[in-house]
C-alpha positions as CSV (number, residue, x, y, z in Angstrom):
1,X,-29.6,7.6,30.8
2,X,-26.9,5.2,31.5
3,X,-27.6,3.7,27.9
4,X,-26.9,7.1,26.5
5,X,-23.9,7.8,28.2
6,X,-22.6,4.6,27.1
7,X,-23.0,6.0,23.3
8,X,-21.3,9.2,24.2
9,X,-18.5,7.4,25.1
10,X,-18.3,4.9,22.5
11,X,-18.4,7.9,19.8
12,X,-15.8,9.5,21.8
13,X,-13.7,7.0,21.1
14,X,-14.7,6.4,17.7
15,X,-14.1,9.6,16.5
16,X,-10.3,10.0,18.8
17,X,-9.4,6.8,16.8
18,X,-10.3,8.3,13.2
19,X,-8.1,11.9,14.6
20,X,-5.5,9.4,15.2
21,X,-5.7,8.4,11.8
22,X,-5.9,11.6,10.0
23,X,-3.4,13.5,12.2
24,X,-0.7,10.4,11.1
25,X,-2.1,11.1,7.3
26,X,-1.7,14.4,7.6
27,X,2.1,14.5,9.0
28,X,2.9,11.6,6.2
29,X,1.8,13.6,3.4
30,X,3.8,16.6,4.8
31,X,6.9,15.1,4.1
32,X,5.9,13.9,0.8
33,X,4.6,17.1,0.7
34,X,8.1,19.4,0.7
35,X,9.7,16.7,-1.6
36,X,7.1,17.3,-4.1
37,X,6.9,20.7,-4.1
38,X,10.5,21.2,-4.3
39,X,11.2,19.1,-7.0
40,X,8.8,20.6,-9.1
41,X,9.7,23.9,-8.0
42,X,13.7,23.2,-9.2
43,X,11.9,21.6,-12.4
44,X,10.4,24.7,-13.8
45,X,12.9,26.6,-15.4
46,X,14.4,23.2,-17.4
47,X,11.0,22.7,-18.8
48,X,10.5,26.9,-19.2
49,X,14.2,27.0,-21.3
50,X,13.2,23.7,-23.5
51,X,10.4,25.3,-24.3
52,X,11.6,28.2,-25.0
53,X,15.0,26.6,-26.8
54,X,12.2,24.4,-28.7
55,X,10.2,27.5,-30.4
56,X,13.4,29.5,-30.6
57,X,15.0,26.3,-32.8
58,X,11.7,25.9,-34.7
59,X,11.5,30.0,-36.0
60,X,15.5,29.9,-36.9
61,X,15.5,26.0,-38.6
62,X,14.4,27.5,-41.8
63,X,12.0,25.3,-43.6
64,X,12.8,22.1,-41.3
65,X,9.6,19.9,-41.1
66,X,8.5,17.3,-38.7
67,X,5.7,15.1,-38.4
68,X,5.1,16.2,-34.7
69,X,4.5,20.0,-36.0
70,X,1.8,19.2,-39.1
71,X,-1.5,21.0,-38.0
72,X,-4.5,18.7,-39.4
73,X,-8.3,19.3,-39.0
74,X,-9.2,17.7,-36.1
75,X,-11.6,15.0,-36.3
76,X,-10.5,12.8,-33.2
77,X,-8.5,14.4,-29.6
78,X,-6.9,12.8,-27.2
79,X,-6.7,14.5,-23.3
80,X,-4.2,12.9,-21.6
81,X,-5.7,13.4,-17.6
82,X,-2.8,13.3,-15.1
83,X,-4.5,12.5,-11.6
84,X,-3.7,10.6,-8.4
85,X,-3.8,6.8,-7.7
86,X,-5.8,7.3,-4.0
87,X,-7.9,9.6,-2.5
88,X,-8.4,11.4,0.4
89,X,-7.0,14.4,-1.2
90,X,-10.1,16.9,-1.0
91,X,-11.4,18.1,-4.5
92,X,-8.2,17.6,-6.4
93,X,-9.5,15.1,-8.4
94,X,-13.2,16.7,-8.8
95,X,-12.0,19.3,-10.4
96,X,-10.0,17.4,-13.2
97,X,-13.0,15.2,-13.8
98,X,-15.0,19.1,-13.9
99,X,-12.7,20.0,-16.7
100,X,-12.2,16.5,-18.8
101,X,-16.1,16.5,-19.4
102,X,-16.2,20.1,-20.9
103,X,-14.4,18.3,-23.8
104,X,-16.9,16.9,-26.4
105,X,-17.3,13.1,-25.8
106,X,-18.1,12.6,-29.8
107,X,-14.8,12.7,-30.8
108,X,-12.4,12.6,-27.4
109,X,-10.2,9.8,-26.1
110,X,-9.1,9.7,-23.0
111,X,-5.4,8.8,-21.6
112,X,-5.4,8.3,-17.5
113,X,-2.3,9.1,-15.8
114,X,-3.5,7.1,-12.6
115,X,-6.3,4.8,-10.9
116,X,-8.6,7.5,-9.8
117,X,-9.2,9.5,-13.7
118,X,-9.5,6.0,-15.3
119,X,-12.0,4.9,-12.6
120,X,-13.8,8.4,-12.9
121,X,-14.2,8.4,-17.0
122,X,-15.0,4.5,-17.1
123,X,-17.9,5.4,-14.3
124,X,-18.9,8.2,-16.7
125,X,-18.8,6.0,-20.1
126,X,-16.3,8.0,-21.3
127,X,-13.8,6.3,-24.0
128,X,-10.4,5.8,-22.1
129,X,-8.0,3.9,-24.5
130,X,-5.4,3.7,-22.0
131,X,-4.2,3.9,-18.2
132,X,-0.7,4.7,-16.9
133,X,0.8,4.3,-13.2
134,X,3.5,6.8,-12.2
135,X,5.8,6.6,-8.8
136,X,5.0,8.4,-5.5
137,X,8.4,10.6,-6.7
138,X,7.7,10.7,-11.0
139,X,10.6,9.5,-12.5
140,X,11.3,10.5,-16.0
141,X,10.7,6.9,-17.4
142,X,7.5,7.4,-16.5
143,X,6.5,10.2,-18.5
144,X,8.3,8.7,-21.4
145,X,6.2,6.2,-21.8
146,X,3.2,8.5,-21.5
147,X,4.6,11.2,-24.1
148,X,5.6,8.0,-26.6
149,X,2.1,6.7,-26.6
150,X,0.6,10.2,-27.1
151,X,3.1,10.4,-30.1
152,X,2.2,6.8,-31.8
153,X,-1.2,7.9,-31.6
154,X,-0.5,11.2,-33.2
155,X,1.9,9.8,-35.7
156,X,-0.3,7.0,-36.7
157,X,-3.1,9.4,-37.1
158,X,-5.4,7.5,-34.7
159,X,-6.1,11.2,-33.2
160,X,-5.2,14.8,-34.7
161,X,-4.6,16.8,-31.4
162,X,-3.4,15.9,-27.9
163,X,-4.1,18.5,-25.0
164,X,-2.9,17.4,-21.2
165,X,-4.9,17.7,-18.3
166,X,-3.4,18.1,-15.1
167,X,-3.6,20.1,-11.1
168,X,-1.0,22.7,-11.5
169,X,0.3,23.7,-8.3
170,X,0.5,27.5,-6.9
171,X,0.7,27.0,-3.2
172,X,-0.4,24.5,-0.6
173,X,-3.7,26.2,-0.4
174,X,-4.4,26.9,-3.6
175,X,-4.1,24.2,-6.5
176,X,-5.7,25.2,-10.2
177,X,-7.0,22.4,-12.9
178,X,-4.9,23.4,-16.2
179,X,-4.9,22.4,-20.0
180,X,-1.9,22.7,-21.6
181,X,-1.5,21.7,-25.4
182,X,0.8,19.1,-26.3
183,X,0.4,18.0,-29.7
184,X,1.0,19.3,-32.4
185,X,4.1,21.4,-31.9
186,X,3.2,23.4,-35.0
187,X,0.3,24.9,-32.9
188,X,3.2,26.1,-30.3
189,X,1.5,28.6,-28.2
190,X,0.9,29.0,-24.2
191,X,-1.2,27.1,-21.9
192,X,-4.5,27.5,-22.1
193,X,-5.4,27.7,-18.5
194,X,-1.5,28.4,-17.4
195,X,1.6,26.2,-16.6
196,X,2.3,27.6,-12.7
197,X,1.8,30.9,-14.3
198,X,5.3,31.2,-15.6
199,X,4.8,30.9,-19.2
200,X,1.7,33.0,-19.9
201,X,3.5,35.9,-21.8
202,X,5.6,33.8,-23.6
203,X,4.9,33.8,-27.4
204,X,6.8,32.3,-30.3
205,X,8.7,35.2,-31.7
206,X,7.9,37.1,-34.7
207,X,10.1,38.2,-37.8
208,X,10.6,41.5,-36.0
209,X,11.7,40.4,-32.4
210,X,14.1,37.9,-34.5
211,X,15.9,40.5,-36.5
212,X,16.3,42.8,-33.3
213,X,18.4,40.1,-31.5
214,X,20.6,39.5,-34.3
215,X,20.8,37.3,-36.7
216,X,17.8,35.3,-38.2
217,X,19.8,32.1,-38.6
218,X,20.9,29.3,-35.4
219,X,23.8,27.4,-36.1
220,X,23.4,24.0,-35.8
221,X,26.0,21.1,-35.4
222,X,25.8,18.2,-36.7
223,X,22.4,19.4,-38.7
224,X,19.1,20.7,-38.4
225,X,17.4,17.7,-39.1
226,X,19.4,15.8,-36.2
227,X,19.6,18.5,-33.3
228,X,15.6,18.7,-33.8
229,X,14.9,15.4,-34.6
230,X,16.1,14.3,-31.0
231,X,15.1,18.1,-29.2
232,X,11.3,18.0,-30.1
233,X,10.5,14.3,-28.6
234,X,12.8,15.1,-25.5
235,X,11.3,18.0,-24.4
236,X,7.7,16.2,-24.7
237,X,8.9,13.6,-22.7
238,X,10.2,16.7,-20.2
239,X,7.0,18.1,-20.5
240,X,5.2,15.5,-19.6
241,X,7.5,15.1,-16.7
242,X,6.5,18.4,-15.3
243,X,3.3,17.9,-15.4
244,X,3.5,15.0,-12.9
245,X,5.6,16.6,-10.8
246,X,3.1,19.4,-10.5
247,X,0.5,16.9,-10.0
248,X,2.4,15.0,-7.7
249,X,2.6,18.6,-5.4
250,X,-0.6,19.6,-5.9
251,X,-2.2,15.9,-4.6
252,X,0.0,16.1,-1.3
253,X,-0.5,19.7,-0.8
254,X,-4.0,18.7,-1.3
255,X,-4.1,15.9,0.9
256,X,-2.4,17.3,3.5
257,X,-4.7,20.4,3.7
258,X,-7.7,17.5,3.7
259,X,-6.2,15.3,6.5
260,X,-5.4,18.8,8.4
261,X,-9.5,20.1,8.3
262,X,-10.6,16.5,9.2
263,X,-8.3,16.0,12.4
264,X,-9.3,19.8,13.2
265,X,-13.0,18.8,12.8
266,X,-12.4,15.4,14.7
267,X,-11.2,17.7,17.5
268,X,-13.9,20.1,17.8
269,X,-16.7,16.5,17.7
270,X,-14.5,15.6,20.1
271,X,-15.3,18.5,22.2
272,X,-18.8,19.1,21.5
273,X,-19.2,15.2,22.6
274,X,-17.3,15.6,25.6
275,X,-19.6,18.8,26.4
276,X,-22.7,16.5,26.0
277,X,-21.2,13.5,27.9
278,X,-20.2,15.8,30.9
279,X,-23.8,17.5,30.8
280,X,-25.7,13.9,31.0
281,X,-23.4,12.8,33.3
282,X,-24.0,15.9,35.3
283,X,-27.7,15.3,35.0
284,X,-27.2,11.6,36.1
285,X,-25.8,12.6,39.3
286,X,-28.3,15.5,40.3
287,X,-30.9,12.9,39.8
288,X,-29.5,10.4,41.7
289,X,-29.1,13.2,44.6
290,X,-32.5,14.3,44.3
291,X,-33.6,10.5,44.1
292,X,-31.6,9.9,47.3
293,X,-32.8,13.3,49.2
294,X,-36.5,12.1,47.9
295,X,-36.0,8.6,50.2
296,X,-34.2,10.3,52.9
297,X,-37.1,12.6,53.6
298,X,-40.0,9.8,53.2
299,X,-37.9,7.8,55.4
300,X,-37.8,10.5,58.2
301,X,-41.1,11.4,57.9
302,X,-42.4,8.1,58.9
């Protein structure tokens, strides 16, 4: 008895040490938590008006041509997976290995934004060419040299379509796996799954919608060539940079929602353990009475 009892309390301790733990986690990512999401959250409408400045400029530039926009058949993709550098963060990153694996491994390169996707596709013999690191906070240099790489390889014709991979946040609850195209801007259209919803009714504009807003024609200072030679890599890079801040949001939303459940479950072991310990303690002391009522008895009736 006494050995199980020393068990009890052993786990009891055990498991208070791990709630410790997790209830620390959980208040660290918090704060990371409302950083993220707020960041990304003031970041949306920049990247929803260079989008929408980017097709606009594209319809009105006339016969303006740039090697980011040729469509080519596409013999070799890249998927450029935007994940987290630890875990603990639920099924966050689960759900982006789910979705990289519907694409066909024949003719698919893979680009890790973080440790966990490269570890995950190099487990799964997967052909990742390249792995990036990005800061707690994603800083813009960051995505540069993400969208720069994804550009050479496009420009170089080492691949013939780019398409992103990423967790785009909704809500600290609810956090969605999207693909939104990247390359090549000729095939501008929405996301596929949805970029936080916001752009899923957007569509380049037609001849019709053109002519009802005015005239047909931008004017553009110093010339087409320049204003779009500089505006369609900047708002990949910008792109790109949303997309890790909405990754960023959705892996401490995530996390925090993890660490939350597992200092909730620590607390109800906790209890349940504390339940059985009192019960076998209990036991232990009605059969030490009963024990000592059994030799008080013998004793008097001798």
């Amino acid at each position: 008895m006494s050995n199980g009892i020393r068990d009890i309390r052993r786990r009891i301790r055990s498991v208070k040490s791990t709630s410790q733990i997790t209830r620390a986690m959980q208040m660290v990512a918090a704060s990371k938590m409302r950083k993220a999401q707020q960041a990304a959250l003031v970041g949306r409408p920049m990247a929803d008006e260079i989008y929408e400045l980017l097709t606009q400029a594209v319809s009105h530039a006339g016969g303006f041509h740039h090697p980011l926009t040729t469509v080519r058949p596409v013999h070799t993709q890249a998927v450029i997976v935007v994940g987290t550098d630890r875990g603990l963060c639920g099924a966050l990153n689960s759900n982006l290995l789910r979705e990289a694996l519907k694409f066909d491994p024949e003719n698919t390169v893979y680009i890790a934004v973080g440790r966990k996707p490269s570890q995950l596709l190099t487990r799964l013999k997967r052909r990742v060419i390249a792995e990036f690191s990005y800061h707690d906070m994603p800083k813009f240099v960051d995505a540069r040299a993400v969208s720069r790489f994804a550009q050479e390889l496009y420009l170089n014709g080492v691949v013939d379509n780019v398409e992103v991979l990423f967790t785009d946040f909704h809500s600290t609850l609810v956090q969605q796996a999207a693909v939104q195209h990247l390359l090549p801007i000729g095939e501008l259209r929405p996301p596929t799954i949805g970029l936080h919803g916001s752009r899923l009714e957007k569509t380049i504009p037609d001849a019709a919608a053109i002519q009802l807003h005015g005239s047909s024609e931008f004017m553009f200072e110093p010339s087409v060539e320049q204003v779009l030679n500089l505006l369609v890599p900047q708002s990949l890079n910008f792109e790109i940079f949303q997309v890790m801040l909405e990754a960023r949001a959705s892996e401490h939303s995530a996390r925090m929602v993890a660490m939350k459940n597992a200092t909730d479950n620590a607390s109800s072991l906790i209890q349940s353990l504390n339940l059985e310990y009192n019960k076998m303690r209990q036991s232990g002391i009605t059969n030490e009475l009963l024990e000592i009522s059994s030799a008080v008895m013998a004793a008097s009736g001798t």
